[in-house]
C-alpha positions in Angstrom: -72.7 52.9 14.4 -73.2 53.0 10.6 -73.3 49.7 8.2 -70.1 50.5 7.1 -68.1 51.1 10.9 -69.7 48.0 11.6 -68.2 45.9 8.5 -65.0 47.2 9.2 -65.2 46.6 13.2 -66.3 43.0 12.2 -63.0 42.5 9.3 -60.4 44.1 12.0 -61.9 41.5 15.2 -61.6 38.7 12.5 -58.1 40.1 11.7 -56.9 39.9 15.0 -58.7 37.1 16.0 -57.0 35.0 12.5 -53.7 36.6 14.6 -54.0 35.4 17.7 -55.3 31.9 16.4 -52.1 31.4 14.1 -50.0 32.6 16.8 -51.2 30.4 19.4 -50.3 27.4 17.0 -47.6 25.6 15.7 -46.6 22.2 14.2 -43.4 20.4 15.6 -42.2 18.4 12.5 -40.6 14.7 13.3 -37.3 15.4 13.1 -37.6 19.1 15.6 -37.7 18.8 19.6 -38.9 21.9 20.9 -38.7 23.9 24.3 -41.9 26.5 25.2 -40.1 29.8 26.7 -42.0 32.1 28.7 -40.5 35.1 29.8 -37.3 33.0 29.4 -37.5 30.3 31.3 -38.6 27.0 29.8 -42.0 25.9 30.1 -42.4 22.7 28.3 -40.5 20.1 26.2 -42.5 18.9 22.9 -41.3 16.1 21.4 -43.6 14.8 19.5 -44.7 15.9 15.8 -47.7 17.4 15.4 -50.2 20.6 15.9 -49.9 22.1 18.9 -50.4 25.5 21.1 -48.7 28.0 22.8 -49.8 31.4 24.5 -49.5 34.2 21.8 -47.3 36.9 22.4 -46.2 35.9 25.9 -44.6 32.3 25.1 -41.7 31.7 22.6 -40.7 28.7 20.7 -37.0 27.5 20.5 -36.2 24.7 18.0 -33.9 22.0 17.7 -33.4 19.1 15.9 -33.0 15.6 16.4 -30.6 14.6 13.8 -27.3 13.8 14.0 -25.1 16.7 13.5 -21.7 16.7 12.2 -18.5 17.9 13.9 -15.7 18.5 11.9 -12.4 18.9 14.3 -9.4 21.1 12.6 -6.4 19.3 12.6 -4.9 19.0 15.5 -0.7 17.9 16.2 -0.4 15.9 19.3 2.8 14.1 21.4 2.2 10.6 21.9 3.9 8.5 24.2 6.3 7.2 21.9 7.5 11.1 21.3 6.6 10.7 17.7 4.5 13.8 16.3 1.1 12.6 14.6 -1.2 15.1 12.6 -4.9 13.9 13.5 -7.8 14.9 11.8 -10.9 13.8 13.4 -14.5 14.2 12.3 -17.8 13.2 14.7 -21.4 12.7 14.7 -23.3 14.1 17.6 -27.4 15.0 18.7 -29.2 16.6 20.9 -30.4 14.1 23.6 -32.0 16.6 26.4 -32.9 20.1 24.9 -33.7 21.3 28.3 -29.6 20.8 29.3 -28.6 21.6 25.7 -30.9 25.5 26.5 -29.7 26.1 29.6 -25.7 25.2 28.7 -25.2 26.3 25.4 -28.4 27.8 23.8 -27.3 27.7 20.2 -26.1 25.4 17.9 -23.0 27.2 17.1 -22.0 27.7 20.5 -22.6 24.3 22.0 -19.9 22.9 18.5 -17.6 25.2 19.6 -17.4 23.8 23.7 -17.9 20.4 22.2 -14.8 21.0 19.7 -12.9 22.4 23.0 -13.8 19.4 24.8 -13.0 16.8 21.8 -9.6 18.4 21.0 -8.4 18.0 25.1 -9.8 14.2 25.0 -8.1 13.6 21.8 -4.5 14.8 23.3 -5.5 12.7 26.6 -6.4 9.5 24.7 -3.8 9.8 21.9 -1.7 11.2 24.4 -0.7 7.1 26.0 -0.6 5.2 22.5 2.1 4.8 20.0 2.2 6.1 16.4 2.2 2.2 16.0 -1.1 1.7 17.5 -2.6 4.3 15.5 -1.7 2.3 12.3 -2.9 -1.1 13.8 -6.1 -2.7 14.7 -6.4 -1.1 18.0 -7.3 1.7 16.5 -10.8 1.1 17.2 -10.0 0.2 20.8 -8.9 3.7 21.2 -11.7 5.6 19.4 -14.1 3.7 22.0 -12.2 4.8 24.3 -12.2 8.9 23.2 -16.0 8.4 22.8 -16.7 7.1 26.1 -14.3 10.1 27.6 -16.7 12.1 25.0 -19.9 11.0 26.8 -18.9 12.1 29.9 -18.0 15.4 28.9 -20.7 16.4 26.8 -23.1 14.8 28.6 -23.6 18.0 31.2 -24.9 19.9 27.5 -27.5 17.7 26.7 -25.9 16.4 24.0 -24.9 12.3 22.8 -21.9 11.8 21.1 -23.5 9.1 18.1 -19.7 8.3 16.8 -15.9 9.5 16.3 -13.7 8.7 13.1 -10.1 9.5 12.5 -9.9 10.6 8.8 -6.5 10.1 8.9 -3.5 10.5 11.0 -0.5 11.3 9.4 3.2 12.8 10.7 4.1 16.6 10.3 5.0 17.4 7.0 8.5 18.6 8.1 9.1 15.1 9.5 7.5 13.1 6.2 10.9 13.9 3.8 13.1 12.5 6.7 11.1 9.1 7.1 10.8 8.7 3.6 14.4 9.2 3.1 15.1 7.1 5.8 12.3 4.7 4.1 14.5 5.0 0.7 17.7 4.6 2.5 16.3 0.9 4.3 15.2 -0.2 0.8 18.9 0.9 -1.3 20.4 -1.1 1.6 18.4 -4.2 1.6 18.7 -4.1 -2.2 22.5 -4.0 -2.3 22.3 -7.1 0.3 20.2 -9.0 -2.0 22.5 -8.0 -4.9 25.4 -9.1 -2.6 23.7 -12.4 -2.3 23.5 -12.8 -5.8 26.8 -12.0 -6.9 28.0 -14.4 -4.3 25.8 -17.1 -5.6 26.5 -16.2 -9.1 30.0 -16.8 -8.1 29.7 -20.4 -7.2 27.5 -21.4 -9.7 30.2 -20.1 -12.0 33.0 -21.8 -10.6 30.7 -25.1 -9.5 30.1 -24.7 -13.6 33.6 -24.4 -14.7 34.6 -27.2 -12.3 32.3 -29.1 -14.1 33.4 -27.9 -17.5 37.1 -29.2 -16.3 36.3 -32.0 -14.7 34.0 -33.1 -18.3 36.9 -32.0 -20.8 39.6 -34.0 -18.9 37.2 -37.6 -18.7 36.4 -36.9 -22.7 40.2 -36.2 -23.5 41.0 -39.0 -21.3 38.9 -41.4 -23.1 39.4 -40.1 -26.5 43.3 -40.7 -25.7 42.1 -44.0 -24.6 40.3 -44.5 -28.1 43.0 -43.5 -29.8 45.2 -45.8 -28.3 43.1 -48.9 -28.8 42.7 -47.5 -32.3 46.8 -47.4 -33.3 46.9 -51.0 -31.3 44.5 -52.5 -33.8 46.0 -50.3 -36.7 49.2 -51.8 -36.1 47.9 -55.0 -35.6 46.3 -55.0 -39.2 49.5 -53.9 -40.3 51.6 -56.4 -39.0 49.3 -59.3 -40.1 49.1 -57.4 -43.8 52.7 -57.1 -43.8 53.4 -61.0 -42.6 50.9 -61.5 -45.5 52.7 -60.0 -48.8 56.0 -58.2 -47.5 56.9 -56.8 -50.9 53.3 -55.1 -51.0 53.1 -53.5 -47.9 56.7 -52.4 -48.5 55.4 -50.9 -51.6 52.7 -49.6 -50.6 54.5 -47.8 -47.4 56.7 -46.0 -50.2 53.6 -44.1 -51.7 52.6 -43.1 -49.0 55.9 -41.6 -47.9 56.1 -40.3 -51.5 52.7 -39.0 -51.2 53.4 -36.9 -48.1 56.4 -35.7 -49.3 55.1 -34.1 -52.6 52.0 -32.8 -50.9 53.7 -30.3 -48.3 54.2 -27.6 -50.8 51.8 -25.3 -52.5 54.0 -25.1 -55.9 54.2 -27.2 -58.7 57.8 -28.2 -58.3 59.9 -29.7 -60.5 61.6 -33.2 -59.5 64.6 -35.0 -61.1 64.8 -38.5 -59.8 67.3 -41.1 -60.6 65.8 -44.2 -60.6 68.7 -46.4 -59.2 68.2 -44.3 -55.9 64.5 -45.1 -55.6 63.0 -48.4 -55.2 59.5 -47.6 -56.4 61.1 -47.2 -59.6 63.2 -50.4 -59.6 59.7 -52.4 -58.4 58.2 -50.7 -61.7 60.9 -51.6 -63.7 60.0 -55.5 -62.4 
């Protein structure tokens, strides 16, 4: 064997040996869990991050990890007990608790979300199934998501895999069946409106005529006592008058002719023209004097 067979008999062994050595290792990072296969059927169960070895060529590796994996459910119409239709639109949080179950049941990821979506979907119409649209809306909403992941737990349990949590993103009626409680929403409110409008017509109505009982009731006292007044005020007129005219008859006699006089050339507008005869009025003869 020559210098240069031997250099290259020495690079290929080092080759192969470089092979052998990387494909007897492998490093399990903190969030993997992984299951040694060999010939399929599962050796081991690593769990633990770091470097580690396997048999090269004869034993396989199958990954999965330990964080919580989403499950989005489609939305799904269900019955309730009530007969009301609700939309419900679900989304969950699950993980792979025992690999070994999770391998044997579903082997991949994809298949073991599409059992568990199987499985959620049937709890969900069981649960939902006994509640009313009411509770749905209330606090006891909870109370019934505990109760869908505990029926969750059970069932998923046989794959190896832990249900972490379940939410209801919403859970809303059929769209067909929205426009009818809305209009029968609109139709409540016009109705209760025109009863509080009712209301206040009726009590617009009595403050009105409580108001223009009022109104009657304070013109009548103020015409009364104005009448009153006016009374008192001719009594003490007339008075005055009867002790001016006991004073100076002539006078007041006199001076009830002007005014008469007065009066009667004030009622037209005109300038008219008079022609008096003084024998036939007094206020003339008392001039005269």
């Amino acid at each position: 064997m020559t210098l240069t067979t031997k250099a290259k008999f020495l690079v290929s062994l080092a080759i192969i040996l470089l092979v052998v050595a990387i494909s007897s290792t492998f490093i399990v990072k903190p969030d993997e869990q992984v299951i040694v296969i060999k010939f399929g059927d599962p050796q081991r169960i690593i769990q633990e991050p770091g470097l580690h070895f396997k048999i090269p060529f004869i034993e396989e590796l199958v990954k999965y990890s330990k964080k919580s994996l989403p499950l989005d459910i489609p939305a799904k119409e269900i019955i309730m007990s009530d007969k009301s239709r609700v939309v419900v639109d679900t989304f969950s949080l699950f993980r792979i608790a025992d690999p070994l179950k999770f391998y044997q049941r579903a082997r991949t990821l994809s298949r073991a979300m599409m059992l568990l979506q199987q499985q959620l979907v049937a709890d969900l119409n069981k649960t939902i199934a006994k509640v009313n649209f009411d509770v749905m809306l209330s606090d006891r909403r909870s109370e019934v998501m505990a109760e869908i992941v505990s029926e969750m737990k059970d069932s998923a349990g046989y794959m190896g895999v832990e249900i972490v949590d379940i939410r209801i993103r919403r859970a809303d009626v059929p769209t067909q069946i929205s426009r009818a409680i809305y209009d029968r929403m609109i139709s409540e409110r016009d109705r209760i409106a025109k009863q509080f409008r009712a209301i206040g017509d009726e009590r617009a109505q009595a403050i009105k005529a409580e108001a223009n009982r009022q109104s009657t009731v304070i013109i009548a006292e103020a015409n009364r006592d104005a009448e009153k007044m006016r009374g008192e005020g001719d009594a003490k007129a007339a008075d005055i008058y009867e002790k001016t005219y006991s004073q100076n008859q002539k006078f007041y006699a006199f001076y009830r002719h002007l005014q008469a006089y007065e009066k009667a050339l004030a009622e037209t507008d005109e300038k008219p023209t008079f022609i008096i005869n003084p024998k036939k009025f007094k206020f003339f003869d008392q001039l005269s004097q």
